[in-house]
N, C-alpha and C positions, 0 to 999 in steps of 0.2 A: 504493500500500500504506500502510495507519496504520502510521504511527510508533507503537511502545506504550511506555512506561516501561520494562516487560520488555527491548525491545528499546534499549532507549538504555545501563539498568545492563547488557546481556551484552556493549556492545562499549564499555563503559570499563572492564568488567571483563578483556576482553582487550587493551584501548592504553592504560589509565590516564590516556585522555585525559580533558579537564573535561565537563561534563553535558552545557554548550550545545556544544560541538565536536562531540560526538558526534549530539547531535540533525541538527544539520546537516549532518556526514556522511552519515544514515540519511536527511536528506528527498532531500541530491543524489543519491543512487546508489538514491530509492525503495525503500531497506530493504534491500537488496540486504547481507548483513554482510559477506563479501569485499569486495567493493567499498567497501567504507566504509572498513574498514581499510586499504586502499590509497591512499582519497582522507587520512584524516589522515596514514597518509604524505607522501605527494607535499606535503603543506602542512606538514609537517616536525614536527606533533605527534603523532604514531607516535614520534619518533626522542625528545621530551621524556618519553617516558609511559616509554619504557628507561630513564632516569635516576629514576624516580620511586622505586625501588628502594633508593635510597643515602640514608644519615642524613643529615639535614641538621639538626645542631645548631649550629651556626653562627646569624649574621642580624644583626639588630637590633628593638629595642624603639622605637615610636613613640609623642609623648603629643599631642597635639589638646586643646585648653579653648575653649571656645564659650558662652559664658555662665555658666551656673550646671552646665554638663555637661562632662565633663571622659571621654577615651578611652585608654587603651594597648593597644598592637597588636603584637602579635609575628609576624615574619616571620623566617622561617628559611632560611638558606641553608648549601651543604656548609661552606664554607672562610668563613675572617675577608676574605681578599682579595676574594673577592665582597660583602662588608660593606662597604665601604670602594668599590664600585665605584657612580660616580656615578649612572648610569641604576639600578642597584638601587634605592639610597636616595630618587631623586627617585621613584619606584615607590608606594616603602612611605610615604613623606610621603602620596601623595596617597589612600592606601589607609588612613590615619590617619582624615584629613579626612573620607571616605567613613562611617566608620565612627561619625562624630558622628548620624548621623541612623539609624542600626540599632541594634537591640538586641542581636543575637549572631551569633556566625561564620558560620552559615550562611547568614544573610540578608545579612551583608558580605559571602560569597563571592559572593551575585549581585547586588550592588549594583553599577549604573552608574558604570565608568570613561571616561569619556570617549568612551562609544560603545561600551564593550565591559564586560562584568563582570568581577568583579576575580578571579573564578576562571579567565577565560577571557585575561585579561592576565596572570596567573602562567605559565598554561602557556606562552604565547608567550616571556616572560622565558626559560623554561628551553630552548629551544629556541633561542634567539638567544645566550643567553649562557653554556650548557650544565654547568649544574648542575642540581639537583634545587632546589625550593625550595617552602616550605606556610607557608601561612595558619594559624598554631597556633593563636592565642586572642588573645582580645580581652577586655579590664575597661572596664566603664563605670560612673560616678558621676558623683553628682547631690550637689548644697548649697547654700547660699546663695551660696556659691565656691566656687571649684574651683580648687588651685593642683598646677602639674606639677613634676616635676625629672628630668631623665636624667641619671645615671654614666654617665660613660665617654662620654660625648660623641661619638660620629665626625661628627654632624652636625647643624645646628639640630635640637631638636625629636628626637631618635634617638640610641641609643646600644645600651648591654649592659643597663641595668637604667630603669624606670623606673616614674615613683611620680604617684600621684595621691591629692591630701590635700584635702577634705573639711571645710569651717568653716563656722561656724553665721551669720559674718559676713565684712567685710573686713578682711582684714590678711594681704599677700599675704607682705612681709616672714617674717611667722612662719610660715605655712605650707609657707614655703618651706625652711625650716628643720629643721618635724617630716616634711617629703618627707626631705629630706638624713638623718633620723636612720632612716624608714622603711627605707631606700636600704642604710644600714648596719645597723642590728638585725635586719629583719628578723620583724617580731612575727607572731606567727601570727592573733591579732586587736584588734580595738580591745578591748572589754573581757573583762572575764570574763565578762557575759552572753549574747553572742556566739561564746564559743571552744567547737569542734569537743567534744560531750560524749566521743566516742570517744578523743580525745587525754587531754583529765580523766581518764577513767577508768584509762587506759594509763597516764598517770603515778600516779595514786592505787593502781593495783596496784604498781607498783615499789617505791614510796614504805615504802608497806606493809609487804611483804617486807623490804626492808633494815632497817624501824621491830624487826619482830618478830625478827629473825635478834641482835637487841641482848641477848634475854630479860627486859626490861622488861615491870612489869607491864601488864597492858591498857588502863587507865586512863593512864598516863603514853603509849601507846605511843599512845593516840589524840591526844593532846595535841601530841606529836613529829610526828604525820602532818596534822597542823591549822597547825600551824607551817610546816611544808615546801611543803603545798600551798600557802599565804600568800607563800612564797617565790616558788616555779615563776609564778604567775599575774602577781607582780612583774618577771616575766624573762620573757614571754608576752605579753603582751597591753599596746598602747599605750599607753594612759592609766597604767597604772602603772608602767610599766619608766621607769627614770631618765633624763631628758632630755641628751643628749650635749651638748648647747651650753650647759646646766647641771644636770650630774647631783645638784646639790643639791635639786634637785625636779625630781619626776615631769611626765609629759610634760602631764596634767593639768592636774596643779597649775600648770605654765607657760603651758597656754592660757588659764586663768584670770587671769592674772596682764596676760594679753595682748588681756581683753577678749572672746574668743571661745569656743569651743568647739570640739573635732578631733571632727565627728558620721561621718567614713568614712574609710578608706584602700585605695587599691589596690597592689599591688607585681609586676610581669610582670621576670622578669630571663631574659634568652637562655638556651635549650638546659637549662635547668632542671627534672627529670625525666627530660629525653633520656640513656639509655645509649648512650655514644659509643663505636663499636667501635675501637678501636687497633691500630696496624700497625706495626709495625717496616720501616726506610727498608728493607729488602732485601726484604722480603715485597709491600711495595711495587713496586717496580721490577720484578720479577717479574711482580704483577699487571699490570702495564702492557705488558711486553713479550706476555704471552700474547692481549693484545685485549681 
């Protein structure tokens, strides 16, 4: 019987098993979909595809630099003690590495681990070490360098937050530095030609409002909103927010100062986005006791 596409999404959509798992259940059992579902059973990713259900904000961050290319990779797991568990970590190191030679998630979820793709070795991970655990995203950049930094450290190369910083030359020193200030600010983009027009405009409506609620003439109140947005893009966006290692000048004006240029930044920090459901330790305990 042909294996169809059809047939591969209706039995991951019932085991939540990975693509290739599924294919290969559907060529052993001839397509047969009971039987498939049974064979990812017996080989214990049936019982991972149950846990795929639970939030996994937890993880860590991965950074890889390869020449002038530079990767973070976010891997998520339920709990921090899975964070911290070696075999994970050595996982997602290698699932960094992997990622140097792809462009985006879906092509790192079938990229070659070691004989197996890395969608097809998460699922095994959850199934051996029994939490839920994804592949969320991945940042990749390019420059004449490429320097990394991870917060929070659990382990070479990995941690809670990591950054990748972008220079038009060498100077690993500094870049390593405006990583450090990324880490902490936080900027939404390098400059103001690049930042999100939707965000601009959200703040230029607010701006507004509060300018006009003054009762100032229209004239002064566009001048007040010329000023504020002058501000916001100072507090926004790289190149002009003040340099934490010398807020006497902007992060710019410091790479100038340093000989180089900051032409990109990336920033991936764990569970960022994810709404974590919370449970009180009895509600807890309970769920446990009922199975």
């Amino acid at each position: 019987m042909a294996i169809t596409a059809a047939l591969v999404k209706e039995l991951r959509d019932k085991t939540g098993a990975g693509m290739m798992d599924a294919k290969k259940a559907l060529t052993e059992t001839d397509g047969d979909m009971e039987a498939a579902v049974d064979w990812l059973r017996t080989k214990g990713l049936a019982k991972a595809a149950k846990k795929s259900g639970r939030t996994a904000a937890e993880g860590l961050v991965a950074v890889a630099v390869e020449g002038g290319k530079g990767v973070a990779v976010e891997v998520n797991s339920e709990t921090d003690f899975v964070a911290k568990n070696a075999e994970f970590q050595s996982m997602v190191k290698a699932i960094s590495v992997a990622a140097l030679n792809v462009s985006d998630v879906e092509a790192l979820n079938a990229a070659d681990l070691g004989g197996k793709s890395v969608e097809a070795t998460l699922t095994d991970k959850i199934a051996t070490i029994g939490e839920n655990m994804t592949l969320r995203r991945m940042a990749a950049l390019e420059g004449a360098s490429v320097v990394s930094y991870v917060h929070n450290a659990a382990a070479d190369g990995m941690g809670k937050i990591g950054v990748l910083v972008a220079l038009s030359g060498e100077n690993e020193a500094f870049g390593r530095q405006v990583a450090m200030h990324v880490a902490a600010i936080n900027p939404a983009s390098l400059s103001e030609a690049d930042i999100n027009p939707e965000l601009v405009e959200r703040e230029k409506t607010v701006l507004t409002e509060q300018a006009r609620e003054s009762g100032k003439p229209e004239a002064v109140i566009e001048k007040m909103i010329e000023g504020r947005m002058k501000k916001f893009f100072s507090e926004v966006t790289l190149l002009n927010q003040a340099f934490v290692i010398n807020p006497d000048l902007t992060v710019g004006a410091a790479a100038k100062e340093a000989g180089v240029e900051v032409t990109g930044f990336a920033r991936i920090e764990v569970g960022e986005g994810i709404e974590k459901v919370e449970e009180d330790f009895a509600a807890e305990v309970a769920k446990a006791a009922q199975g």
